[in-house]
N, C-alpha and C positions, 0 to 999 in steps of 0.2 A: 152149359153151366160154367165153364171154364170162360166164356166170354165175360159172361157175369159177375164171375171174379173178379176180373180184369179189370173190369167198368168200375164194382166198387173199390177197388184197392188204386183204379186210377183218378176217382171222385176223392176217396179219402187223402193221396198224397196231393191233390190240388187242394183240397181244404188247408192243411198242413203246410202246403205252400203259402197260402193266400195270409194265413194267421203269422209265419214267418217274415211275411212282407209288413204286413200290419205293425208285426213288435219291432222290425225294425226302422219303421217308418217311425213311433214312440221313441225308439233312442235318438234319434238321428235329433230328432224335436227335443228333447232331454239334453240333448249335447249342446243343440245350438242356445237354447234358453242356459245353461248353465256358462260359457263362453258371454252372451250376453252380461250377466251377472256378473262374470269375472270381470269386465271391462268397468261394468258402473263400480264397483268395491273398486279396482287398480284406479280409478279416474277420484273419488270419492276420498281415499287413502291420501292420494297426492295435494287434493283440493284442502286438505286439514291441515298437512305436509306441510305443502307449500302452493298456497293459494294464485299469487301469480304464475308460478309455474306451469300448474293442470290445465291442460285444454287450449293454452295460450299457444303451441305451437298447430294444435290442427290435426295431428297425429295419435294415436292411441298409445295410451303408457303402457309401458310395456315392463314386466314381471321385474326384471332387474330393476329396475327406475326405481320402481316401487319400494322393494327389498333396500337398494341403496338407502334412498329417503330412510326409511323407516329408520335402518342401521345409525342413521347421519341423528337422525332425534334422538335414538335412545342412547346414542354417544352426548350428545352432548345432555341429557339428563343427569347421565350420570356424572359429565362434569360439574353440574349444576348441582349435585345433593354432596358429592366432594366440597364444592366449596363453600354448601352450607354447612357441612361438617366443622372446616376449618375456620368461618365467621364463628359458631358455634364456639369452638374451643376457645377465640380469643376474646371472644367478649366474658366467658368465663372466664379466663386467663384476668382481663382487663377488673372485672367486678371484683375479683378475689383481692387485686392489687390496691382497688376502691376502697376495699373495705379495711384492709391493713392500714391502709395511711388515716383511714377516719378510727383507725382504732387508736395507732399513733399521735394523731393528733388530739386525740381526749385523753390519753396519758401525757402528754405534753399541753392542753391546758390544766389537768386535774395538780400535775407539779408547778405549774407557773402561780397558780392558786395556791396554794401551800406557802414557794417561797415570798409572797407577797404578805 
């Protein structure tokens, strides 16, 4: 009886084995599809980035590249909505000036009319 124990409790920790190898044969595959992934996004990223850049050396972009790049657009977006800020202000600035002088100037024909 005691043998028989043994047998199932050493069938069952083999099952248990075999299921362990299994899930981690699943992650190992999980890991490397997900690493995959990361490589087309990092490769993908850069290609939008900067298109002669990606792929042009032969090499895998690597996390920082990436990060950089990205850093490097969103720096310069934002200088790019700065200085549509400040277009913004001056052609206000300019229109308001427009419009003073065409007001000026229809006070100065509406008196030139008069004194004539």
């Amino acid at each position: 009886q005691a043998e028989e124990e043994l047998r199932a409790a050493w069938s069952q920790q083999a099952q248990q084995l075999r299921e362990m190898e299994r899930r981690e044969r699943l992650l190992r595959s999980d890991v490397q599809r997900a690493g995959e992934q990361l490589e087309s996004f990092k490769t993908r990223v850069m290609q939008v980035c900067s298109p002669s850049a990606a792929g042009s050396t032969g090499k895998p972009v690597t996390e920082q590249e990436v990060i950089e790049k990205v850093r490097q657009i969103s720096g310069e977006n934002q200088q790019s909505h700065e200085r549509e800020k400040s277009l913004q202000k001056e052609l206000s600035s300019r229109l308001a000036k427009e419009r003073e002088v065409s007001a000026n100037i229809e006070v100065f024909k509406n008196s030139l009319q008069k004194l004539q």
